[in-house]
C-alpha positions in Angstrom: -17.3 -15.1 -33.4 -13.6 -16.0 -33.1 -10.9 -14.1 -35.5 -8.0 -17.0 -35.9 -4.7 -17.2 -33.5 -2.4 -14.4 -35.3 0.9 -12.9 -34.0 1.1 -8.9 -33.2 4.0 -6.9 -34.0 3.8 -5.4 -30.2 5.5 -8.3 -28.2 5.0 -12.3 -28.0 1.4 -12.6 -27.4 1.0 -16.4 -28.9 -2.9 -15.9 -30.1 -5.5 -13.2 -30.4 -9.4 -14.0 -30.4 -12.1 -12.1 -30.8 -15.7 -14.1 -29.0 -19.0 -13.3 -28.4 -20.7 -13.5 -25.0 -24.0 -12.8 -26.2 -26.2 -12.2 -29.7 -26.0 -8.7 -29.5 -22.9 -7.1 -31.8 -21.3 -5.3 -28.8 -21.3 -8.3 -26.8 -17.4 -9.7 -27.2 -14.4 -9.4 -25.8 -10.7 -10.0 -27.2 -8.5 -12.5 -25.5 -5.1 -12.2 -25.8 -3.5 -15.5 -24.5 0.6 -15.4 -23.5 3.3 -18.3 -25.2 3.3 -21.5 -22.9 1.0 -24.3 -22.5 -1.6 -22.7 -19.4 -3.0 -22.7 -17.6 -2.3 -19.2 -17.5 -4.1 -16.5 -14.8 -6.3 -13.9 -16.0 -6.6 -10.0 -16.1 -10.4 -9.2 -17.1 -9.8 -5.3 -18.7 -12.9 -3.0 -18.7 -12.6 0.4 -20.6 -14.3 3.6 -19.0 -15.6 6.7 -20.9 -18.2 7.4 -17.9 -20.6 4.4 -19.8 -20.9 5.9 -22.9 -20.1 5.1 -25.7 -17.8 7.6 -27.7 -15.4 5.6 -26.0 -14.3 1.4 -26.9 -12.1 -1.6 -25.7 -9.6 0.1 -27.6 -8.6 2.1 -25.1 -7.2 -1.2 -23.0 -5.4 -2.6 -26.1 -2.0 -1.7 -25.4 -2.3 -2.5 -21.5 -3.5 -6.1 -22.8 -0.7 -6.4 -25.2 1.6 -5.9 -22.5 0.0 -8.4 -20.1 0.7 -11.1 -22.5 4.3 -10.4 -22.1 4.2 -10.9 -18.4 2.7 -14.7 -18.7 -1.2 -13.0 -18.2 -4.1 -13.8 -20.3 -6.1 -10.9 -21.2 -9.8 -10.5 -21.5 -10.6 -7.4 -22.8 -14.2 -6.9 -22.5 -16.8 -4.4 -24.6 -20.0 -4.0 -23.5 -23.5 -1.8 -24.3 -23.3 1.6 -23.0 -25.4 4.8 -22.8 -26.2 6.1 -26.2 -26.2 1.8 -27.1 -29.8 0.3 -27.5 -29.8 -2.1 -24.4 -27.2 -0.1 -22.8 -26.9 2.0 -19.3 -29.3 0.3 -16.8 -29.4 -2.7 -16.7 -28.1 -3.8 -19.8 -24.5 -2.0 -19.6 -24.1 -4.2 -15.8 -25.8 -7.3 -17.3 -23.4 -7.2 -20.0 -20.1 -7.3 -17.5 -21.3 -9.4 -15.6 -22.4 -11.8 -19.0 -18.5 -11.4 -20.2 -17.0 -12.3 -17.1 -18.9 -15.4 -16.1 -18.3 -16.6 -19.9 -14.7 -16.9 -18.5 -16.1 -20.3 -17.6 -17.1 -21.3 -21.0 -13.6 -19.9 -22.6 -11.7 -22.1 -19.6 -11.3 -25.5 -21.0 -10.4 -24.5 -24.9 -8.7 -21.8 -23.8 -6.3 -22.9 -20.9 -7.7 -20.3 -18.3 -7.0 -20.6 -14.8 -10.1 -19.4 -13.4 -9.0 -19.5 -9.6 -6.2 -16.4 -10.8 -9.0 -13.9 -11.9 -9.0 -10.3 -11.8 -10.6 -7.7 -13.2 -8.8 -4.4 -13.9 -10.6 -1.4 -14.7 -10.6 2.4 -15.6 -12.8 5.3 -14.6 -16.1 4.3 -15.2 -14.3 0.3 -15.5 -13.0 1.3 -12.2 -16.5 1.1 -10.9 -17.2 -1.9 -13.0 -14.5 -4.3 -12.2 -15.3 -3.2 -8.2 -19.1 -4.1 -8.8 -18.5 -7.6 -10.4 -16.5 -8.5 -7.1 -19.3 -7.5 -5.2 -22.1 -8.6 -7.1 -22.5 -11.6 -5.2 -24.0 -9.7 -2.2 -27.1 -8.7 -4.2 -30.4 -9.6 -3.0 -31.9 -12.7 -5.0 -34.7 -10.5 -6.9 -32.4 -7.7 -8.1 -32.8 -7.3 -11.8 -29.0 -7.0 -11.7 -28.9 -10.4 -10.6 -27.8 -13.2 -13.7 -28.6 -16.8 -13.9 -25.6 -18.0 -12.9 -23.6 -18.1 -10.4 -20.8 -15.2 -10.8 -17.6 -15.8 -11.1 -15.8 -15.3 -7.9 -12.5 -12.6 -8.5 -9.0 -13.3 -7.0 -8.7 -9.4 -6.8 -9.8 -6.3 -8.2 -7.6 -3.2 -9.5 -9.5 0.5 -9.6 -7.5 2.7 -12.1 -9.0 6.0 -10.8 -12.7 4.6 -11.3 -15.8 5.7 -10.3 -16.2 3.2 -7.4 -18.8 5.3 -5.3 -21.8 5.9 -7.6 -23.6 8.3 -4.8 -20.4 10.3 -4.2 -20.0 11.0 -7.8 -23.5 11.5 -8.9 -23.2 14.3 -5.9 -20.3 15.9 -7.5 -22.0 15.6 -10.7 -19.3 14.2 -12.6 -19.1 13.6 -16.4 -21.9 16.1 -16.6 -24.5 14.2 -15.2 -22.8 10.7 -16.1 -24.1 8.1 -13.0 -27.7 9.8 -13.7 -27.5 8.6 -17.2 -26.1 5.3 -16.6 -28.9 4.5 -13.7 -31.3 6.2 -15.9 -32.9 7.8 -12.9 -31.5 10.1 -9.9 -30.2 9.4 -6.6 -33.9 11.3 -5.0 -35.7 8.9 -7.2 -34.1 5.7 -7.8 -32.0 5.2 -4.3 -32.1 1.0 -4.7 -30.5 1.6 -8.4 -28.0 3.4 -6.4 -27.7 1.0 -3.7 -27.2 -2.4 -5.8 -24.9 -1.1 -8.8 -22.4 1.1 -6.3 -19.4 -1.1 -5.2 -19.7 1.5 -1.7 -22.8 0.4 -1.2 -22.1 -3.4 -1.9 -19.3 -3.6 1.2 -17.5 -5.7 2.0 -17.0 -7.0 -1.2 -14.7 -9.7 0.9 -11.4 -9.8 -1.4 -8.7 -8.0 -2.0 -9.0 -4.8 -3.7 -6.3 -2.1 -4.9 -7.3 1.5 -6.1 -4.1 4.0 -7.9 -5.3 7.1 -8.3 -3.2 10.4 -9.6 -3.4 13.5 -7.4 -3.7 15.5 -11.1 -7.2 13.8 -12.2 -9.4 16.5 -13.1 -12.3 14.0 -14.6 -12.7 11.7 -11.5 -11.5 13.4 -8.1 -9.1 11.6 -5.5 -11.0 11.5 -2.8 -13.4 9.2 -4.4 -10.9 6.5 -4.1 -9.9 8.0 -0.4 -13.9 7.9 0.7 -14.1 4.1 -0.8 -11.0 3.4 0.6 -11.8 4.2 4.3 -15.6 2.7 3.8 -14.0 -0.4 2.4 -11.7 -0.8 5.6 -14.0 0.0 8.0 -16.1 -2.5 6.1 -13.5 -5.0 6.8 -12.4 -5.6 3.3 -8.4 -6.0 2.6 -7.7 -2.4 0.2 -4.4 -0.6 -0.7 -5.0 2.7 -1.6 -2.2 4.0 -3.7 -1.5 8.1 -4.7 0.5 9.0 -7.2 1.5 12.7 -6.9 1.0 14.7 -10.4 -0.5 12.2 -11.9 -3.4 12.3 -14.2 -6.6 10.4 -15.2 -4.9 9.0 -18.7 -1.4 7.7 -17.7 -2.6 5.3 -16.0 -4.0 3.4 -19.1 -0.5 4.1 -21.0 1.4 0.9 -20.9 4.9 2.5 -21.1 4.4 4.6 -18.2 5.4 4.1 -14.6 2.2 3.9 -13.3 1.4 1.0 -15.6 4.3 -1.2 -14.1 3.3 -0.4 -10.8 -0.3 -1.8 -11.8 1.6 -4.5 -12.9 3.2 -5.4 -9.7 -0.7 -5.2 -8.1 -1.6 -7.6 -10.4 1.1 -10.1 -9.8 0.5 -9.8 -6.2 -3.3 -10.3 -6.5 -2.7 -13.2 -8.6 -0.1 -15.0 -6.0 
């Protein structure tokens, strides 16, 4: 599945493609690739919606729009989710990890620097993007485990996200949304717990920043100020950044401040 290099009306991104990672129809992400000749360094995007799926990629659109115009290549990744057949456990964390490891495939036609990788992500992407960097650390006969070898990340970018699935499951966030996705409860499923949270994957051994509003009413602060200290103690590299009054969405708005300042993470992680 590949819809041919067009131009968009929302700044110079030089092509669009839509590609499959897998047979299934909700297996694909959109690349949006930069003007220039490559190889150009990557931001992997990964929509929340607490793993369900009222919510789609097109939620990250705008924020991959504007990568383009910063040199970035965007991979903007959809994957099964709960309420999908084959999604919330395993299938939604299979799928993630499918997209990003197809990175390799898309490298040579595509011009993709795959040492400049990192995956940004929101809310439940939040926890997402934070699980494919540790991924590696799970044990060889986890059914989360893939094939092939993952993809190692450069850096990882928590937009508010969900990044400790034991924490939240004990604040019962989303109404009930870590049960659903895991498909079991903390009491009766601990290992589901214990390979798909990125707290319980530590150290995840690269660099990881987490920008959180002091106003999000749908996923609390201090679950990026518990992950944060963990993650330190841990011995992993993580900037923990606060913004005062601000809330879960504005994050994801690519004109706002706290978009740029995402921005300026990225760039950093990137080198």
């Amino acid at each position: 599945m590949d819809v041919p290099s067009k131009r968009h009306k929302h700044g110079p991104v030089s092509a669009f493609h839509k590609l499959a990672y897998g047979p299934d129809p909700l297996q694909y992400g959109e690349l949006y690739l930069p003007e220039g000749s490559g190889p150009y360094p990557v931001v992997q995007l990964i929509h929340g919606g607490f793993w369900r799926n009222a919510y789609d990629l097109t939620l990250m659109q705008g924020l991959a729009k504007n990568l383009v115009q910063h040199g970035i290549a965007a991979w903007n990744i959809e994957y099964r989710r709960v309420g999908d057949p084959g999604g919330a456990w395993p299938g939604t964390l299979l799928d993630v990890a499918s997209a990003t490891d197809h990175l390799n495939t898309l490298a040579p036609t595509y011009k993709l620097d795959l040492q400049r990788v990192v995956a940004v992500g929101h809310s439940a992407g939040g926890h997402l993007a934070f699980w494919l960097a540790g991924r590696h650390r799970l044990s060889p006969n986890s059914p989360l485990r893939t094939a092939s070898t993952p993809l190692r990340l450069k850096g990882a970018i928590s937009q508010a996200g969900v990044v400790d699935l034991e924490q939240a499951w004990q604040l019962h966030l989303g109404q009930g949304a870590v049960q659903e996705l895991l498909q079991a409860s903390l009491t009766k499923k601990p290992e589901r717990y214990a390979e798909a949270s990125p707290a319980a994957l530590l150290p995840l051994g690269i660099p990881q920043v987490l920008i959180h509003g002091g106003a999000d009413d749908r996923v609390p602060l201090k679950i990026s100020q518990g992950y944060a200290q963990k993650a330190r103690a841990a011995g992993d590299h993580v900037r923990l950044i606060e913004l005062a009054g601000a809330d879960h969405f504005v994050l994801i708005d690519p004109t706002s401040d706290a978009w740029q300042l995402t921005v300026e993470e990225i760039m950093l992680l990137l080198g």
